[in-house]
C-alpha positions in Angstrom: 0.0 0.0 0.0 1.1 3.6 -0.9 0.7 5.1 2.2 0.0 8.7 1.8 1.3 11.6 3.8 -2.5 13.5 4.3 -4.7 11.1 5.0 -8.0 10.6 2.6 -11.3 12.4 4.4 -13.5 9.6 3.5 -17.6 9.2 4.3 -19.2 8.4 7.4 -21.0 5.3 5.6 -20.7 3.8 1.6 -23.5 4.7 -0.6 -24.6 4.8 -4.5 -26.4 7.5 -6.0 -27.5 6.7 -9.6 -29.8 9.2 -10.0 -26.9 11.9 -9.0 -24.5 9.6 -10.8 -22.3 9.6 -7.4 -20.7 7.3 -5.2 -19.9 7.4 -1.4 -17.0 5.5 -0.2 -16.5 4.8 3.6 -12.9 3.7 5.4 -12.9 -0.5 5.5 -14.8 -0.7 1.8 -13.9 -3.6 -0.1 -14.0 -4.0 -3.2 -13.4 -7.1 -5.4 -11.3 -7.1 -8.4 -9.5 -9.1 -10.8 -7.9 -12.5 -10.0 -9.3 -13.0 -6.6 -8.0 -9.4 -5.3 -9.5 -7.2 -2.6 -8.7 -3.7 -2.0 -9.7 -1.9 0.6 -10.2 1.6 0.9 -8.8 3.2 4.6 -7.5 6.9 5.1 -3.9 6.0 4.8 -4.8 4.7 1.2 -6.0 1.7 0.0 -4.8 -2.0 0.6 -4.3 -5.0 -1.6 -4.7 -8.4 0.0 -6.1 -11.9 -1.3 -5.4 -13.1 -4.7 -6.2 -16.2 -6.5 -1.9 -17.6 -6.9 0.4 -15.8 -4.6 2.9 -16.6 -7.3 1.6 -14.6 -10.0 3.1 -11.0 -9.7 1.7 -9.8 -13.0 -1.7 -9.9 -11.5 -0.9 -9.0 -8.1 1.2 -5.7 -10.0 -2.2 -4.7 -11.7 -4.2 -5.0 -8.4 -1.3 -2.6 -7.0 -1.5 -0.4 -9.7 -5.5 -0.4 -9.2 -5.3 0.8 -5.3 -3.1 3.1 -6.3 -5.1 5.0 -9.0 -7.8 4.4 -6.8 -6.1 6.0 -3.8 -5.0 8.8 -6.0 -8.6 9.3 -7.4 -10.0 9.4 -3.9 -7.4 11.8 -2.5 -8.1 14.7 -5.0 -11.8 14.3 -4.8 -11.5 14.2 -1.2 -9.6 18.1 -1.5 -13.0 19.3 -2.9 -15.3 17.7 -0.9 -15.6 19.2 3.3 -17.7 16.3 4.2 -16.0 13.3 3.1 -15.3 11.2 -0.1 -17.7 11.7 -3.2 -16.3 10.2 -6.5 -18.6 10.7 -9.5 -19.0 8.0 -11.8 -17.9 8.0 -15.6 
């Protein structure tokens, strides 16, 4: 985990807003992604942990590279947000 040096102002509780087209992420989300990886979201960033074959660093690299975008993507929206995380979906 890239551990970042302000920590990410996440929301009280995880929520999905399609009419709003908005997503509320709270510390200890999990989410599931490729090859049996979970990351999960705190304020120090987000964590990679699981995996299908411990053995197979290409897909535990992507996983990485996935908490780390997603880290990045929650810290900026964090900077514009006062009451916690709100990412808006594409």
């Amino acid at each position: 985990m890239q551990v970042l040096k302000t920590p990410i102002k996440l929301a009280e509780r995880s929520s999905l807003n399609r009419q709003g087209n908005s997503v509320d992420i709270a510390s200890g989300s999990r989410i599931a992604v490729n090859d049996g990886y979970i990351l999960t979201v705190k304020p120090q960033g987000v964590e990679v942990s699981g995996g299908d074959d411990p053995y197979d660093t290409q897909a535990y690299m992507k996983a990485q590279k996935m908490a780390d975008s997603l880290a990045t993507l929650l810290h900026n929206a964090c900077g514009n947000m006062p009451d916690g995380m709100r990412a808006f979906l594409m």
